[in-house]
C-alpha positions in Angstrom: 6.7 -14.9 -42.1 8.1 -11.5 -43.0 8.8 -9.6 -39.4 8.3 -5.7 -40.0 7.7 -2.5 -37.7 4.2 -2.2 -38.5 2.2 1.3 -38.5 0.0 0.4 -37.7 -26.1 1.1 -1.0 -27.3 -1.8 -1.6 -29.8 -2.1 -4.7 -33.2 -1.2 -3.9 -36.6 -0.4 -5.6 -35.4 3.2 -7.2 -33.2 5.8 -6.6 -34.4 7.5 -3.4 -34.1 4.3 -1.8 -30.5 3.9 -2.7 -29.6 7.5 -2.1 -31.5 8.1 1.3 -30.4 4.4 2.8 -26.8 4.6 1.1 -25.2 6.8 -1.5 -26.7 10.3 0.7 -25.7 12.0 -3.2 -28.2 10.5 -5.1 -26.1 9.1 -8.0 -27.6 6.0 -8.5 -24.1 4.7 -10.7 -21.5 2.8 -10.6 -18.2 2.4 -12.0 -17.1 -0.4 -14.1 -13.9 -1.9 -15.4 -11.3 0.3 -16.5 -12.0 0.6 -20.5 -15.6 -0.3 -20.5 -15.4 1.7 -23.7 -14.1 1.5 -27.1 -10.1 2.8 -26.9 -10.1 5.9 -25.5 -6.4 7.8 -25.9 -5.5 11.0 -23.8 -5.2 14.2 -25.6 -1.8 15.3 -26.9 -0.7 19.0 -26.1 1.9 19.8 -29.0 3.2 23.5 -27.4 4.6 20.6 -24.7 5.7 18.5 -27.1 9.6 18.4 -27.8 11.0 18.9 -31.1 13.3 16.2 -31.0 12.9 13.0 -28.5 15.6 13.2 -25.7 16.8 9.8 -24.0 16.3 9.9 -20.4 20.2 9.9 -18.6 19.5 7.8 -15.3 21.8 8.5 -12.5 22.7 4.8 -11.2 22.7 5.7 -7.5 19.9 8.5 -7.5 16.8 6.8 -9.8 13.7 6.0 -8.2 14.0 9.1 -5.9 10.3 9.9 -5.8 8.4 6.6 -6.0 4.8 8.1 -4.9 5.0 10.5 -7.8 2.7 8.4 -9.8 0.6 11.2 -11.4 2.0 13.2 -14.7 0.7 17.0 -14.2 -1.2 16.6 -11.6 -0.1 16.6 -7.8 -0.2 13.2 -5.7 -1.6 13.7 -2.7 0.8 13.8 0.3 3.7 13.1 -1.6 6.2 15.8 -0.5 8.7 15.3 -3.8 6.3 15.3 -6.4 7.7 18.7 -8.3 3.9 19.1 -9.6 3.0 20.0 -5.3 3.0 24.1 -5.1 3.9 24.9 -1.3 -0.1 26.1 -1.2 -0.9 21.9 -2.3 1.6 20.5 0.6 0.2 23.4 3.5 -2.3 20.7 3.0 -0.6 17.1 3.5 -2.2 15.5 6.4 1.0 12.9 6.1 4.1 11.7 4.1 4.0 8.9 1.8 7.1 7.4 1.6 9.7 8.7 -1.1 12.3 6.7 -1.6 14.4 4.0 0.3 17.1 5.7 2.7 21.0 5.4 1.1 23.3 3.6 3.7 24.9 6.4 5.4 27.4 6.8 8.5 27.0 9.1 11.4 30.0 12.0 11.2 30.6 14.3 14.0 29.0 12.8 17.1 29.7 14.4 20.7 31.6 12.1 22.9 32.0 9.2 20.3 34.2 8.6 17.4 33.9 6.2 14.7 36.7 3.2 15.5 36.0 1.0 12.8 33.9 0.5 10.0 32.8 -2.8 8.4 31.6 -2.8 4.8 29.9 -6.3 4.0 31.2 -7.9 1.0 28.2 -8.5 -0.7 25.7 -6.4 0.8 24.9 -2.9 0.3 24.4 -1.7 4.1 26.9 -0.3 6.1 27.5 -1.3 9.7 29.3 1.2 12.2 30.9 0.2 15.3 32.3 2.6 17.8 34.3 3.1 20.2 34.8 5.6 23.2 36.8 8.6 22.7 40.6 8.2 24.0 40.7 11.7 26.3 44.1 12.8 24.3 43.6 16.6 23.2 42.7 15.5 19.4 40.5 12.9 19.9 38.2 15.7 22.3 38.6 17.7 19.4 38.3 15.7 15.8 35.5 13.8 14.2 34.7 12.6 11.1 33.6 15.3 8.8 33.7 12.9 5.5 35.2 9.2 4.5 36.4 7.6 1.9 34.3 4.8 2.2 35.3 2.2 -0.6 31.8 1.0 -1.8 28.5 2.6 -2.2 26.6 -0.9 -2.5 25.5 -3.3 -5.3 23.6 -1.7 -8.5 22.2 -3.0 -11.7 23.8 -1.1 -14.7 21.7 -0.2 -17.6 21.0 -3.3 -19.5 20.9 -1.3 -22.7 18.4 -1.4 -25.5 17.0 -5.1 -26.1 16.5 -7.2 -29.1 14.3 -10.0 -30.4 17.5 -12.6 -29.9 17.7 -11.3 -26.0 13.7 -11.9 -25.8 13.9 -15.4 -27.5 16.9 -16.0 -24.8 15.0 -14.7 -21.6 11.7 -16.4 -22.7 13.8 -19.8 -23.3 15.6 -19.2 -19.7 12.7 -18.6 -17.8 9.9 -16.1 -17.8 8.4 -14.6 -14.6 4.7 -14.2 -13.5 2.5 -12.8 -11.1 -0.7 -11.4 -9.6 -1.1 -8.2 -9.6 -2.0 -6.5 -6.3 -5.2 -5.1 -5.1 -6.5 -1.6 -4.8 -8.8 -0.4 -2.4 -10.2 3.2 -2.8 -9.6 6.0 -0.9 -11.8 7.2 2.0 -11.7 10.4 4.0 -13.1 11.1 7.5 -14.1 14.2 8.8 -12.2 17.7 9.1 -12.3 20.4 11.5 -10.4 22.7 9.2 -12.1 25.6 7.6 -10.3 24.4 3.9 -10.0 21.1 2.9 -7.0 19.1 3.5 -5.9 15.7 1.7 -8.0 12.8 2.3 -10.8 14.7 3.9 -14.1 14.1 3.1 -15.9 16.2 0.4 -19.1 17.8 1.8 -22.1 17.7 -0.4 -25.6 17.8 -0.5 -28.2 16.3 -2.7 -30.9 18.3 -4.6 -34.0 16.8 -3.2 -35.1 18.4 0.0 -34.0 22.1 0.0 -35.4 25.1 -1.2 -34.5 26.1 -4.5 -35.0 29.8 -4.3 -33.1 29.8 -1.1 -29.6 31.3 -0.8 -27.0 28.4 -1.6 -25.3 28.8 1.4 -28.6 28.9 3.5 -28.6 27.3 7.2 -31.4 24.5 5.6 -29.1 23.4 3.1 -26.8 22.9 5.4 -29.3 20.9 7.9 -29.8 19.1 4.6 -26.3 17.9 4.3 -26.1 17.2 7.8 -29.2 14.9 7.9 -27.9 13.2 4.6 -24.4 12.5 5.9 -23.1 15.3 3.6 -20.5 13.7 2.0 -19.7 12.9 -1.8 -19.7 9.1 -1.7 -19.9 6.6 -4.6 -20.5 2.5 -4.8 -18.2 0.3 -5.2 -18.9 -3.3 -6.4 -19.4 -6.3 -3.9 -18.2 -9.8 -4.3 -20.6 -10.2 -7.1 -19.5 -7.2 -9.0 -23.0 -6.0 -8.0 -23.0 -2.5 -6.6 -23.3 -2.9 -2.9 -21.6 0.0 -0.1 -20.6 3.2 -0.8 -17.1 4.8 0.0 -16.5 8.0 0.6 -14.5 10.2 -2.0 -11.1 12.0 0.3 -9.9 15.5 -1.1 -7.2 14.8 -3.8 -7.5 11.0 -4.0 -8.1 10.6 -7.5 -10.5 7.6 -8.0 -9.6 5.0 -9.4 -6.5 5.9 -6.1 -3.8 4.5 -9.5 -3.6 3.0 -12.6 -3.3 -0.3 -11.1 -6.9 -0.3 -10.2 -8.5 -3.2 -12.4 -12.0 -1.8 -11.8 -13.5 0.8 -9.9 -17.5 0.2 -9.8 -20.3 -1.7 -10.4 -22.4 -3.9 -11.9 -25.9 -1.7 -11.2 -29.3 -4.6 -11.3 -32.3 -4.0 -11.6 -35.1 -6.5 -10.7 -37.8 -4.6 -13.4 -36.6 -2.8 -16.3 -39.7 -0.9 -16.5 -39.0 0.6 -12.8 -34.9 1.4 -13.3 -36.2 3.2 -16.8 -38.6 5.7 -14.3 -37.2 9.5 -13.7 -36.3 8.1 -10.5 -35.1 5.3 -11.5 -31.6 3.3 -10.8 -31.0 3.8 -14.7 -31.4 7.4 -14.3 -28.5 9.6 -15.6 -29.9 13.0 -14.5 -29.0 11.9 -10.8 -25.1 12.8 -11.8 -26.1 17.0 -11.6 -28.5 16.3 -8.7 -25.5 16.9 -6.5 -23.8 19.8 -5.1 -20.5 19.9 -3.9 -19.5 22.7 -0.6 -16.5 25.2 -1.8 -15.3 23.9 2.2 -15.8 21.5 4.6 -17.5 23.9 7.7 -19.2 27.1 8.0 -22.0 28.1 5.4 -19.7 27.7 2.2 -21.3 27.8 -1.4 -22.6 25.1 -2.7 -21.4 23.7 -6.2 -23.7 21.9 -9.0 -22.0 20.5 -11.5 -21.4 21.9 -15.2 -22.2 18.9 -17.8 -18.9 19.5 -20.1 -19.8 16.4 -22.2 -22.2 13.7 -23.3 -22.2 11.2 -25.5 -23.8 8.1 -26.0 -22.6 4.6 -26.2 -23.6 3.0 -29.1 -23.8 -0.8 -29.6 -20.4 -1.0 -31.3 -18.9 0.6 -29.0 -18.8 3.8 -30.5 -18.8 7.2 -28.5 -21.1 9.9 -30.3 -21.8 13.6 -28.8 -25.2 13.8 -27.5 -27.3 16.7 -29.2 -27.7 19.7 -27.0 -25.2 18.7 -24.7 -27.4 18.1 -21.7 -28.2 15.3 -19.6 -31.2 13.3 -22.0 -33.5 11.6 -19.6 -34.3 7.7 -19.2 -37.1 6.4 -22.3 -38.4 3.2 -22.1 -39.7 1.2 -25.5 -41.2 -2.0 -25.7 -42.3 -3.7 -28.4 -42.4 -7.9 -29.6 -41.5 -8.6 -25.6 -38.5 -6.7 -25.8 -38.4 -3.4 -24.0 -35.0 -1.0 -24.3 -34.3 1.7 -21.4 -32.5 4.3 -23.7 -30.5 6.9 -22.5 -29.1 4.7 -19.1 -26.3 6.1 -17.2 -22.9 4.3 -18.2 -20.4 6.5 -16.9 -19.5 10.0 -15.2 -16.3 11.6 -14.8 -16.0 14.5 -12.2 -13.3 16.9 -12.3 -13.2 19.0 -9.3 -11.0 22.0 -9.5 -9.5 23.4 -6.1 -7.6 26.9 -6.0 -4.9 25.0 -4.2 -5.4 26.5 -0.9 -8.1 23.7 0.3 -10.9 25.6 -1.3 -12.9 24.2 -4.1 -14.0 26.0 -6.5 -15.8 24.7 -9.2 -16.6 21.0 -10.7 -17.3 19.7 -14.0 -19.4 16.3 -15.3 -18.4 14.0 -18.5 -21.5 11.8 -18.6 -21.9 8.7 -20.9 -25.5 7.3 -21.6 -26.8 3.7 -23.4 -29.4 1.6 -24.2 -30.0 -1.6 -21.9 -32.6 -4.1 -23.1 -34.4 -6.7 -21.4 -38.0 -8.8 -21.7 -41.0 -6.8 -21.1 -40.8 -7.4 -17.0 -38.1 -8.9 -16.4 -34.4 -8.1 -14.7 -32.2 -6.0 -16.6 -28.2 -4.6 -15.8 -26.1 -2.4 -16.7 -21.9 -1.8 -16.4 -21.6 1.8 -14.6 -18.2 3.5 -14.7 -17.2 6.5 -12.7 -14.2 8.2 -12.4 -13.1 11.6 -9.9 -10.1 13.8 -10.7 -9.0 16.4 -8.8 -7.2 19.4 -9.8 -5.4 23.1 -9.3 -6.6 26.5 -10.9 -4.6 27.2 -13.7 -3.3 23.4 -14.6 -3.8 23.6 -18.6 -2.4 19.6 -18.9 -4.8 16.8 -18.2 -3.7 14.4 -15.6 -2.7 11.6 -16.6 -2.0 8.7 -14.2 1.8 6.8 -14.2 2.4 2.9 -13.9 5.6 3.9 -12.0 8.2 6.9 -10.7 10.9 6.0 -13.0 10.9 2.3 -13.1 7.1 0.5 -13.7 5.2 -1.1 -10.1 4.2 -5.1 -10.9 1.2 -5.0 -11.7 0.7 -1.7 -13.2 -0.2 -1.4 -16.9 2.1 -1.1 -19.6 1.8 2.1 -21.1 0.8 2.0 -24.7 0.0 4.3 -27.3 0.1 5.5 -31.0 2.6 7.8 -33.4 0.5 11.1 -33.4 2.2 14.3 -35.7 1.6 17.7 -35.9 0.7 19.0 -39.1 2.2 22.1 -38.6 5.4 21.6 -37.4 8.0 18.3 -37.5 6.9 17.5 -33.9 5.8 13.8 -33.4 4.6 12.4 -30.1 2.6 9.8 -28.9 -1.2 9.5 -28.4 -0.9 7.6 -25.1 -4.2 5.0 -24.7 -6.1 5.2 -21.5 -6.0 2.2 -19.2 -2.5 0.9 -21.1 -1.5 -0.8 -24.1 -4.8 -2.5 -25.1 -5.3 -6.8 -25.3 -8.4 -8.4 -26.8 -11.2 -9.6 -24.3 -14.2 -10.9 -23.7 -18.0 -9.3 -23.0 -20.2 -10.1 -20.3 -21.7 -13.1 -22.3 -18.1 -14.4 -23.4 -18.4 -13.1 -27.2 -15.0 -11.5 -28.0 -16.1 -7.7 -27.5 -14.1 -4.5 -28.9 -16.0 -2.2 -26.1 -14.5 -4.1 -23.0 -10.5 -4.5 -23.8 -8.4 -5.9 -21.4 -4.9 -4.2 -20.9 -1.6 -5.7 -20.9 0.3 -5.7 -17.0 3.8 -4.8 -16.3 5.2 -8.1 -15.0 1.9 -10.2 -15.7 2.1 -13.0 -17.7 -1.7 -13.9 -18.8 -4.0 -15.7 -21.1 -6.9 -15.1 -22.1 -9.9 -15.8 -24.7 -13.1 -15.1 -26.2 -15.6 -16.6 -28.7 -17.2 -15.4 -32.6 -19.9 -17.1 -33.3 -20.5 -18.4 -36.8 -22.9 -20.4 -38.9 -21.0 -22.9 -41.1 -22.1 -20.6 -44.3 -20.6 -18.0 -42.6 -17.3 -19.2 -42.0 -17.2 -20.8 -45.4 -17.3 -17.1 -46.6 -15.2 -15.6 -43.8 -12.4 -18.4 -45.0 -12.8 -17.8 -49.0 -13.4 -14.0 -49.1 -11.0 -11.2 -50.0 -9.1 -9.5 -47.2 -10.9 -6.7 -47.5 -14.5 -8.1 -47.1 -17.0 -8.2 -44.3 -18.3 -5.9 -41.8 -17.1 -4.4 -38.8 -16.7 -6.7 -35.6 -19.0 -4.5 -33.3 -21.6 -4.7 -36.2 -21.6 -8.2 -36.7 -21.7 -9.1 -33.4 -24.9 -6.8 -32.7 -26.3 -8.9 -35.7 -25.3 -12.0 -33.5 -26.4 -11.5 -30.4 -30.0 -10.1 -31.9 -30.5 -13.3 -34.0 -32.0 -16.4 -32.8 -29.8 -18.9 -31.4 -28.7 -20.9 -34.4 -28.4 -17.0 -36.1 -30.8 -17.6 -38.8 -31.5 -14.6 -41.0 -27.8 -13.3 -40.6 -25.5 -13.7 -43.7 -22.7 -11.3 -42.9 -19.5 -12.2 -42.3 -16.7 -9.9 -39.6 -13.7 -8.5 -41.6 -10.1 -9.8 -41.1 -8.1 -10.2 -38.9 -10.2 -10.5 -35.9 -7.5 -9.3 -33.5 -6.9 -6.4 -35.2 -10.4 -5.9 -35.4 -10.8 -6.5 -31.6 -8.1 -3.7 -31.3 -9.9 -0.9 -33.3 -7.3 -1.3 -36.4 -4.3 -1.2 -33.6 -1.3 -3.4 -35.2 -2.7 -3.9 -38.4 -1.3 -1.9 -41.7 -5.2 -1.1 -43.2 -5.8 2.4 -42.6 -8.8 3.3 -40.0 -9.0 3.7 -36.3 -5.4 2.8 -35.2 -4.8 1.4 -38.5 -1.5 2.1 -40.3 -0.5 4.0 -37.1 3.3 3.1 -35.6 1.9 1.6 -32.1 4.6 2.4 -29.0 5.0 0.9 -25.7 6.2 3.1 -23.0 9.9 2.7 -21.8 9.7 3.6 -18.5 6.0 4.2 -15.9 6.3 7.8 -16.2 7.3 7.9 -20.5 5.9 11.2 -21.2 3.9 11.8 -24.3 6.0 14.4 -25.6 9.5 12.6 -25.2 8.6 10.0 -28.1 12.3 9.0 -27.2 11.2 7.8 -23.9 9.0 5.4 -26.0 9.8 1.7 -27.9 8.1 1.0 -31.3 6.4 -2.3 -31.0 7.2 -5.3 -33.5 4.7 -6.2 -34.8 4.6 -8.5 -37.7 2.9 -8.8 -41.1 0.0 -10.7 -41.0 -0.4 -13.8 -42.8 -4.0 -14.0 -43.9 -4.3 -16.1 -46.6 -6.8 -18.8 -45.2 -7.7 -22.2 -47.3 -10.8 -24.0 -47.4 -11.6 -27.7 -47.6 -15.2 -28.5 -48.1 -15.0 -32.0 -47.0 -14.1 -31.3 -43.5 -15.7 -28.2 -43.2 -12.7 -26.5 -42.3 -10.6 -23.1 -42.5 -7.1 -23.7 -42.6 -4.3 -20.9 -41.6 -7.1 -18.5 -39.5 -5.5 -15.8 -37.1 -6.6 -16.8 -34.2 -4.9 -14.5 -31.6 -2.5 -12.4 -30.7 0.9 -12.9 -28.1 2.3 -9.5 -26.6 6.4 -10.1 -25.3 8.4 -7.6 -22.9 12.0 -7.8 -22.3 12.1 -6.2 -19.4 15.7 -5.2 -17.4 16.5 -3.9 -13.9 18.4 -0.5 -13.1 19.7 0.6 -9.6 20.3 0.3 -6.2 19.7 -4.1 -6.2 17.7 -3.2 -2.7 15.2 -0.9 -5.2 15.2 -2.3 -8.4 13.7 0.3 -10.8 12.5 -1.8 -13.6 11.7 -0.5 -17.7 11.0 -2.5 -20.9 14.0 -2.9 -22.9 12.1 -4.5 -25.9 8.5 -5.4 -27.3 6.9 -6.8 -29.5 3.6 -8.5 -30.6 3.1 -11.6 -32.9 0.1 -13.2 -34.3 -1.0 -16.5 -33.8 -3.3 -19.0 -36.1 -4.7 -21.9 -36.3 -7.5 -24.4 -38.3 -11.3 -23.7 -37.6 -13.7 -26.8 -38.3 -17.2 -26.7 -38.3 -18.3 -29.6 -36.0 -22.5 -28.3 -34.8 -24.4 -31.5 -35.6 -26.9 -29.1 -37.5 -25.1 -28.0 -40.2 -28.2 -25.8 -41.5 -28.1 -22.7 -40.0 -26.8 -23.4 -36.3 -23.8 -21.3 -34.8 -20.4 -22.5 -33.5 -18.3 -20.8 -31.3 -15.0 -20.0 -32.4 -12.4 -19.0 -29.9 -9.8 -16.4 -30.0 -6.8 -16.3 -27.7 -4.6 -13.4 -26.4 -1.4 -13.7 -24.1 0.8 -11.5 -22.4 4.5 -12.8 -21.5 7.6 -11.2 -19.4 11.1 -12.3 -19.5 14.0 -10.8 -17.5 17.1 -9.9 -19.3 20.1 -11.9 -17.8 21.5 -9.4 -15.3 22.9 -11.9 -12.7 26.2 -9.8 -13.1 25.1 -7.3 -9.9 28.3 -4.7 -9.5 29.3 -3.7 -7.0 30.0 0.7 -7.5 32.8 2.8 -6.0 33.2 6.6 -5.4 36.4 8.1 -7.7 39.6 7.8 -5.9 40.2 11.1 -3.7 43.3 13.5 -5.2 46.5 12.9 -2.5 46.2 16.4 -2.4 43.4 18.7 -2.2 42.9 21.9 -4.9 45.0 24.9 -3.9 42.6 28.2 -3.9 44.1 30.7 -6.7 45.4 33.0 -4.6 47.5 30.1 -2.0 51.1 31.6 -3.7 49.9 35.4 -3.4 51.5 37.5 -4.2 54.0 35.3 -6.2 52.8 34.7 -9.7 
């Protein structure tokens, strides 16, 4: 096969229930997995962009000096180095996260000690100082050590260099490393008795029910209101079930989800009748996201903040966004008909974005809302995936945030950013349309059909497998297998076909286009143009790469697909299929070898295939399921070489000033 760099509150009977007993906001939503949605890619700001892609010089002993700077334009609550904190932003730390690991250092200059002796381990980057009392001659009363030549600064990993595919086949031979990635838990704030908001504090609110409406907005009954509710902005978060259960509270600054590595940050949100959720007060109601009003500060008789819809679109059943006509909020409709009923208009997801003016003080918030269509039986149960998402930010930022897997070197755990070649067409600028949530990997739906709306995403230092099924009659993949490349429908289509049909999917002749994993990844790694078709696909170098650097960026492999599939009637099956898809990371180490700071060195992804027979006793018109696989695999380069760095020697003499021989020439 030809190898080329392809282009490529608990749930309860509606939504005063759950707001009074639980959410005191009234959302009635949830938040699902990370990329619930179709690919979604972060907006790329070319006046930012640089001309030409500058490769980032690393300073061996001084990388990884901000590690809680995980946040690009945007500043990370209580971390004191992050150079995106104004001195207004830290005036408001309530605490320090930690920066970076101390250097070994020696103590110079202490009264009534000196330093005897000094005794620099071998192997070992730590330096241990013993002392000894003073003699009481007149220099030793008077000296002390006002700098050293000490002869090693510790053990550091050099810069492995750019990798290649022979150093990946190598360091997946030698041994590959794997691991689980580690849990997030939200952010909660308690309460303040400052008159601005300081970080992690909770954000005071008050729901629209209950107060007067032609009352001034910073009126003393709103604020009984708040006060009687709980008043503060709170959203659910998803029990063991993945059913939306308790609410946590939202603290001032604390992005949620807190990361990037957070795998999910909601709830699944059921109903037990889809005729009640699909009322105006409903748990399916998406009007509850503006019934909400946020307090400018946290005491007093501040002003009281609704939220301005920026945005709403619907999401379709192939995982399409579309803009909603209007632009408001559309409320809940319910249609039944044959013993099928479909709440349109549901909530799926809502993104705040509350701006502060950097002195504790906010001052206005925004709402991105996403609506769908759930369907269930006439009276029967009926649930829906809820995403929600908060950002906080200062006045005046122009940049969106956009969260980092990692201050240089990538966290384990964290997801590998990924994104696509995006140009300018006025200028010779290129940079990289970075994908939200990380480099995307095929995945699995709720009912285990493989589902272009719920991607998975690949994990720095993760090794995973994974699959998911397409169902097909044996007519069906008779004609999926002797086709042309370029026929068939869209995945998201054909599965809507699918999952409408019967059980043995009679009435449904269409066929999904080729290949499936590219298909799965909205056109990403393949060469047909459309979607991320035809579109050079990047993985990010480092967990901070910035969109604008493309030379902080790695073009993935990706090979050409070999699609041409056989068919043997006898056995009823499809020889040669593409049946997955395999992302690899060479990965290599840089730094102190007590703080590691780790990049990728070297990608690439490869397709996999296989034979499909049809084996479904009934041959007429009865579905099989045919699985598709996806893995993610890391390899360390071979650094075992750890060296061990030195200062430069010291001149024997020190730099005379100019003027030492003065007034001689």
């Amino acid at each position: 096969m030809a190898t080329t760099t392809a282009g490529g509150g608990r749930r309860g009977g509606g939504r005063a229930a759950v707001l009074a007993a639980a959410l005191a906001l009234a959302l009635g939503a949830g938040r699902g997995p990370a990329g619930a949605r179709a690919q979604e890619t972060y907006g790329v700001a070319f006046g930012d962009v640089l001309a030409k892609g500058v490769a980032r010089k690393v300073e061996l002993t001084k990388t990884g000096a901000c590690l809680c700077d995980m946040t690009a334009h945007a500043c990370d609550g209580n971390c004191g180095c992050d150079p995106d904190c104004s001195e207004a932003e830290k005036g408001l730390f309530t605490g320090s996260l930690p920066e970076a690991p101390e250097s070994p250092t020696l103590q110079y200059c202490v009264p009534a000690s000196s330093v005897a002796t000094v005794n620099l381990p071998k192997s070992g980057a730590l330096v241990t100082v013993a002392r000894e009392a003073p003699g009481k001659d007149f220099l030793a009363e008077l000296l002390c050590v006002a700098s050293d030549n000490n002869p090693a600064l510790g053990n550091f990993f050099r810069d492995g260099g750019p990798g290649s595919a022979a150093a990946l086949d190598g360091a997946l031979a030698a041994a590959g490393y794997s691991s689980l990635a580690a849990p997030s838990t939200a952010a909660s704030g308690g309460p303040t008795s400052s008159d601005v908001y300081k970080v992690g504090d909770s954000v005071r609110a008050v729901f629209r029910t209950g107060y007067d409406a032609a009352a001034p907005a910073n009126s003393s009954a709103l604020a009984a209101d708040v006060e009687a509710r709980g008043g503060v902005f709170s959203l659910p978060v998803a029990a063991a079930s993945g059913t939306c259960d308790v609410m946590d509270v939202v603290g001032f600054m604390y992005n949620v989800p807190m990361d990037s590595a957070a795998r999910a940050s909601g709830c699944e949100r059921v109903a037990a009748s889809i005729v009640d959720a699909c009322q105006a007060a409903g748990d399916f109601s998406a009007t509850a996201v503006t019934d909400v009003k946020f307090a400018s500060t946290p005491l007093g008789s501040p002003a009281f903040i609704a939220p301005a819809v920026t945005r709403v679109q619907k999401l379709g059943a192939d995982g399409r966004l579309s803009a909603v006509a209007g632009g408001a909020v559309p409320a809940t409709n319910l249609a039944c008909a044959m013993g099928v009923c479909t709440c349109q208009n549901a909530l799926q997801a809502v993104e705040y974005t509350i701006t502060h003016n950097g002195n504790g003080v906010i001052s206005a918030v925004d709402a991105a809302v996403v609506v769908t269509d759930v369907t269930s039986s006439t009276t029967g149960a009926a649930a829906v995936r809820q995403d929600y998402k908060v950002t906080f930010r200062s006045s005046g930022t122009t940049a969106a945030a956009v969260p980092n897997s990692g201050s240089p070197g990538y966290k384990t755990g964290y997801p590998v950013l990924g994104g696509v070649q995006e140009e300018d067409p006025g200028s010779p600028k290129v940079a990289v349309k970075q994908f939200k949530g990380g480099l995307p990997v095929p995945a699995a739906g709720p009912d285990g059909l493989c589902d272009p709306t719920a991607p998975s995403h690949a994990r720095f230092g993760v090794s995973s497998s994974s699959s998911c099924h397409v169902p097909m009659t044996l007519a069906q993949l008779r004609t999926f297998c002797t086709s042309s490349s370029t026929y068939g429908v869209d995945l998201p289509a054909y599965l809507a076909q699918m999952r409408a049909a019967e059980r043995c999917g009679a009435g449904v002749s269409d066929v999904p286009a080729r290949p499936l994993p590219v298909q799965l990844l909205n056109g990403l790694l393949g060469a047909e143009a459309g979607g991320f078709g035809g579109k050079t696909a990047y993985v990010g170098i480092w967990g901070d790469s910035a969109m604008g650097n493309v030379a902080e960026w790695l073009e993935l492999e990706v090979p050409q697909a070999d699609d041409k599939m056989s068919w043997n009637e006898a056995t009823a099956t499809c020889s040669n299929v593409i049946t997955g898809v395999r992302y690899e990371f060479l990965t290599t180490k840089i730094g102190a070898q007590t703080d590691p700071q780790e990049s990728i060195a070297y990608a690439r992804a490869r397709f996999t295939s296989g034979d499909w027979t049809f084996r479904q006793p009934l041959r007429g018109s009865c579905v099989q399921k045919f699985h598709l696989q996806s893995h993610v695999e890391f390899a360390a380069m071979d650094q075992s070489a750890v060296e061990n760095v030195s200062p430069p020697t010291p001149p024997l003499f020190s730099n005379a000033p100019d003027d030492f021989f003065y007034p001689f020439a």
